[in-house]
C-alpha positions, -999 to 999 in steps of 0.1 A, spaced: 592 684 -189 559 680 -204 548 708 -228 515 725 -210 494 747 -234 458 770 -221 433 772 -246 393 793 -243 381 759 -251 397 724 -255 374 700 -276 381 661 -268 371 643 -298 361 654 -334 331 651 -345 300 667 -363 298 689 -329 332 692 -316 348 699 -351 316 727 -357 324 741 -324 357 746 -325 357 764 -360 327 782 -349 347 798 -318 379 801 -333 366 823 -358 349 844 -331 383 849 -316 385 819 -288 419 804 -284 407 764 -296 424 732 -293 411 702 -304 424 669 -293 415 641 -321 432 606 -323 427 604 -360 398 607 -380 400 642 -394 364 650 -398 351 629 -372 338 589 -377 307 602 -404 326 612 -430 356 586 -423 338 555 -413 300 555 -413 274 578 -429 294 592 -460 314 558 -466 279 536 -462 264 556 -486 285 558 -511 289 517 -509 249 519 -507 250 540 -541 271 513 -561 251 484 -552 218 508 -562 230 511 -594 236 470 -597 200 463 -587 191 488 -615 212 474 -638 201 438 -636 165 449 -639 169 473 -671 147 451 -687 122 469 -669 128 498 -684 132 486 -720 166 485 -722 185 454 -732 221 443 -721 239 413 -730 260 389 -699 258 393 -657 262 423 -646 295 420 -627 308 440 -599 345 452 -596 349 453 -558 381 468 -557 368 495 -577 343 500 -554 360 500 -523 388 529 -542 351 549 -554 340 547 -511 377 558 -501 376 582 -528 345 600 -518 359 601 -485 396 616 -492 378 646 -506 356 651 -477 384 649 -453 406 669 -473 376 696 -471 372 691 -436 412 698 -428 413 730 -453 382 739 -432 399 738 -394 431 756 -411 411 785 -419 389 785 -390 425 791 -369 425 759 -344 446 742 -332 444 704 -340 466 678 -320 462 641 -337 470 619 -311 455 598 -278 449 619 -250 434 614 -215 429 634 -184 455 635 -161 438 661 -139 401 676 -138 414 702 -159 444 683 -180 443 664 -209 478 647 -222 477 641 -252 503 619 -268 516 636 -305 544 623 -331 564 654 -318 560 641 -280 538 642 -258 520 679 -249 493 691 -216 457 709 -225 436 723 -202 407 748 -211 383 775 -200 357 751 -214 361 713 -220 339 697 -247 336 660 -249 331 643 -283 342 610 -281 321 592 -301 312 549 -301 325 524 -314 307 490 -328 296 468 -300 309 433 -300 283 410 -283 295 389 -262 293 354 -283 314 325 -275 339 322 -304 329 357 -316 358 378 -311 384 346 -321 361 345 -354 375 384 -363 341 396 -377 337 428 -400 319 456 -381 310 484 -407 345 497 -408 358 469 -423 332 458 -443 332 494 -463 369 485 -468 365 450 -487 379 445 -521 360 413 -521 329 401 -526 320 379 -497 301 347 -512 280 342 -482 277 371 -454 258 363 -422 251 395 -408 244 398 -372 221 422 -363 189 437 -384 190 474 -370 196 506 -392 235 493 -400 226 462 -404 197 469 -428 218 490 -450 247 466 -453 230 436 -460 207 447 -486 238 468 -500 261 433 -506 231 414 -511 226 437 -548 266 437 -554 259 402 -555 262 378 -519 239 357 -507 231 374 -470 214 363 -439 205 385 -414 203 374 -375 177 393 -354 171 386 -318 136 403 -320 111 392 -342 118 419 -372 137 441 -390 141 477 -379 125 475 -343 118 506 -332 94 511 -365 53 502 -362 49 460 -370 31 474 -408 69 495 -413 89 460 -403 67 438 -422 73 454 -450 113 464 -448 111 423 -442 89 418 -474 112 438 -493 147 418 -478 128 385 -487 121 399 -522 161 408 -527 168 371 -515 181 379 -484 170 355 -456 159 363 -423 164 345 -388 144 363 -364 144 358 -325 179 345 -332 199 336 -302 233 326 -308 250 299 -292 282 304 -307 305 312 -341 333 289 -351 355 295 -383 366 324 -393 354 355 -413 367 357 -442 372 319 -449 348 299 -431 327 307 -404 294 292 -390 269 305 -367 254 280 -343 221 286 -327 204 278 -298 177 258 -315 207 238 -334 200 254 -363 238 262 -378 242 285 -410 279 289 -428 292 317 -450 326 333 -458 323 366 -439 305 377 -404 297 411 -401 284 427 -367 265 452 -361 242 447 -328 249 490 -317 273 512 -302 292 514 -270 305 549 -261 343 552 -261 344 563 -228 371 538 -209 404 545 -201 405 580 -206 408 598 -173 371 604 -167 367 595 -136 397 615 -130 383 647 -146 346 638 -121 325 629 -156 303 607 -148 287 576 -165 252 564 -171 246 530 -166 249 524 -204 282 543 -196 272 574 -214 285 604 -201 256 618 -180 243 654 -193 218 676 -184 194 691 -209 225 721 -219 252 690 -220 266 704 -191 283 669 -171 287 663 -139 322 681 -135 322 718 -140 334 733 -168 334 701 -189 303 697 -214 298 664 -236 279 661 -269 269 633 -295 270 601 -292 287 594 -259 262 618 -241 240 596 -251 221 618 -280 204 600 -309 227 582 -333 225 605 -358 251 631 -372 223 657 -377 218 654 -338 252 660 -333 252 690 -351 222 701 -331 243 692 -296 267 724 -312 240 747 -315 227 737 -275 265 742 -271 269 774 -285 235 786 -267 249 781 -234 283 803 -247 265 829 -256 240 831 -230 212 816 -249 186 792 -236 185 762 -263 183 727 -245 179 692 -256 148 692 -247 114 684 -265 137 682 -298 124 668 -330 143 639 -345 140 627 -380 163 602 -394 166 586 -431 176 549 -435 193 540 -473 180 508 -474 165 506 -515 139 523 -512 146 546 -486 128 548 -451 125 580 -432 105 590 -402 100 620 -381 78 626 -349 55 599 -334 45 566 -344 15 545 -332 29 526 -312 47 554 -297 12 576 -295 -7 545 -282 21 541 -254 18 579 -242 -20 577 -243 -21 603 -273 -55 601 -294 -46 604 -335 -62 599 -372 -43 579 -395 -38 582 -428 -22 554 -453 -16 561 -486 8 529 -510 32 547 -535 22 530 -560 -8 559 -566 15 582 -565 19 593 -606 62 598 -600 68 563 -583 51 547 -613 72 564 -640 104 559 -621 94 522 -616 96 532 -578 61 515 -566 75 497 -539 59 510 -502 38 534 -489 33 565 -465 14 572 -433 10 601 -410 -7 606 -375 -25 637 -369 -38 650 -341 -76 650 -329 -82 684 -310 -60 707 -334 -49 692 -367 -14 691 -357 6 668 -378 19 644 -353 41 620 -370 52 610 -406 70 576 -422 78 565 -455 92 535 -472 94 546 -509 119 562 -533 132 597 -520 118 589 -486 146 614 -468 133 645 -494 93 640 -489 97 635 -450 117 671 -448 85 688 -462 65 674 -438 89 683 -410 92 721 -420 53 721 -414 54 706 -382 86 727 -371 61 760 -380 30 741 -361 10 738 -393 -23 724 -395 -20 694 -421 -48 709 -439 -21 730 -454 -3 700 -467 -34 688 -479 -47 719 -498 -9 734 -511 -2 733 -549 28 711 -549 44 707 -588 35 677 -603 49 651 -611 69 645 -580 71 623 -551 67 652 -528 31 657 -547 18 626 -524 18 644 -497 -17 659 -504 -30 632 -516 -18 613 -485 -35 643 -464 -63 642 -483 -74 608 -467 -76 624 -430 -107 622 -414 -119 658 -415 -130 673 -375 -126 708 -375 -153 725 -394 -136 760 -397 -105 741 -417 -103 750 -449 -119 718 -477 
């Protein structure tokens, strides 16, 4: 007979918001289960962010490295990459973190089950263990499940056993030749990352630049910089199909007959939630048409009781969302009144240099009807980008016309993620970006642009501080 076990609160899946819940409750005293199928930490610190960046980091240091010359020093033969080293440094990094994460849930007092489980009733989850196979069902059900790399669907694609980011962070090779497919975030940040440990990289993009969601000035110049690195581009790429095989010999075949070859395909054209074959339709979740679990603006799903967060509820891709979906979470258990809604959402991308936006864009402003002043400033007047050899980008803002709001930010430009989280703390507290402007910010730093940047704002209100 199967093993049944009640918990407070059962989290499915764990994540940045799952894994924070459940140590958040279980050290208020809840009874806490969480069901996980293997990735102690959740797929940020095993598989994408923490992983990325520490491949990211090596292959910063090789572009350094073969430009020391820029900097006066002097070295003598290549620089050479050890591969294997560098994939033991990435699963290095993240052994400690998941070591960190496990002593964490032991002392928060959960109870963690590693193995599959689905729903075998509204309330049930089975979950199948080493030691057998055990029943859940909970108070409160939290969903975290997560995505997993989309595979488009190519002809010869799937027989041609590409890398998605999961593998690719595991190579101990140096591909000679990687055709990338896909010029999103991932994308971005893996090609440019192999393409300074040393292989020649062409990106496929069905649209008609890099990083789509960003203004045409942002793309044109994340595309300027790929070009620089030696990376070639094939935009409004539409793939015919791949023969070969990654890892050997593949080739991608357009539709225009153009054909390019390389040793290794990597993918990464999104995310699809892991949300089949689980018992949802069993437990009365329901999907979106994307099949994300459907939410309302506390997370709640369409079945009672049962609450989804991250990824699959279709939140922004980002982990620091995720960790936001805990605090909407935890609102809603305590009786608070934090939604979803209206939420700010800044994200970093570790390309070299780093972009980061938060808040509006133009075209996003021009597409709600909102009226702004713009203000452009390159990095390379910025006094720290020129003695850190940094010059490469720039930074813009949108501020509004009726109230000085600070509307929007972006950056391309060495410490990109830093500078944009000033400008965020003054639009989180509503600040006028006079205040930007006119603040004594220590000097020499990057952050120090910032009021130079401001300073180029067409001045409205005459009772603003000058």
């Amino acid at each position: 007979m199967t093993e049944v076990k009640h918990y407070d609160i059962v989290v499915f899946g764990g994540g940045k918001a799952g894994k924070t819940l459940a140590m958040d409750q279980a050290k208020a005293g809840k009874s806490v289960a969480v069901v996980e199928a293997g990735m102690i930490g959740g797929s940020c610190i095993n598989i994408a962010c923490i992983p990325t960046k520490a491949l990211v980091r090596s292959a910063q240091f090789v572009a350094l490295a073969r430009r020391a010359d820029a900097l006066g020093l002097t070295h003598t033969g290549p620089v050479t990459v050890d591969m294997n080293f560098v994939a033991a440094r990435t699963a290095e990094v993240v052994a400690g973190m998941v070591a960190m994460n496990r002593a964490a849930f032991a002392a928060s007092g959960f109870d963690l089950l590693l193995g599959r489980g689905k729903f075998v009733s509204p309330r049930t989850i089975e979950v199948q263990t080493e030691s057998g196979r055990i029943e859940v069902t909970g108070d409160r059900i939290y969903l975290n499940l997560g995505t997993r790399a989309a595979i488009p669907a190519i002809p010869g694609l799937i027989e041609a056993a590409p890398l998605t980011h999961v593998e690719a962070l595991e190579l101990g090779v140096l591909p000679s030749r990687l055709l990338v497919i896909g010029g999103g975030y991932i994308g971005m940040e893996l090609a440019q990352a192999f393409r300074h440990l040393g292989s020649e990289v062409v990106v496929f993009e069905t649209g008609p630049g890099l990083a789509s969601r960003e203004d045409t000035d942002v793309s044109t110049a994340i595309g300027d910089l790929f070009k620089n690195d030696g990376i070639e581009l094939v935009f409004k790429a539409r793939i015919a199909s791949i023969s070969g095989h990654s890892g050997t010999n593949a080739t991608i075949h357009l539709e225009s007959g153009q054909s390019f070859s390389g040793s290794h395909v990597l993918v990464a054209a999104g995310r699809t939630p892991m949300t089949d074959n689980i018992g949802l339709d069993i437990a009365g979740v329901e999907l979106t048409e994307r099949g994300f679990i459907r939410v309302d603006k506390t997370l709640g799903t369409t079945a009672p009781g049962i609450w989804a967060m991250g990824e699959v509820a279709g939140s922004p891709m980002f982990t620091h969302i995720s960790l936001d979906d805990y605090r909407v979470a935890k609102s809603d258990i305590v009786g608070g009144t934090r939604t979803t809604v209206g939420r700010m959402v800044p994200y970093a991308v570790f390309i070299d240099p780093e972009f980061a936006r938060v808040g509006l864009n133009e075209s996003e402003a021009q597409k709600a009807g909102i009226s702004y002043r713009l203000a452009t400033m390159p990095m390379d007047v910025v006094p720290r980008a020129r003695t850190l050899g940094e010059q490469t980008g720039f930074m813009k803002a949108l501020v509004a016309v009726e109230d000085d709001q600070i509307l929007g930010f972006a950056m391309l430009g060495a410490q990109a993620g830093e500078v944009m989280a000033a400008v965020q703390m003054a639009m989180i507290g509503r600040l006028p970006y006079t205040v930007l402007r006119d603040s004594i910010l220590a000097h020499p730093t990057m952050a120090e642009g910032l009021g130079m940047l401001f300073s180029q704002v067409r001045h409205i209100n005459s009772d603003a501080p000058s």
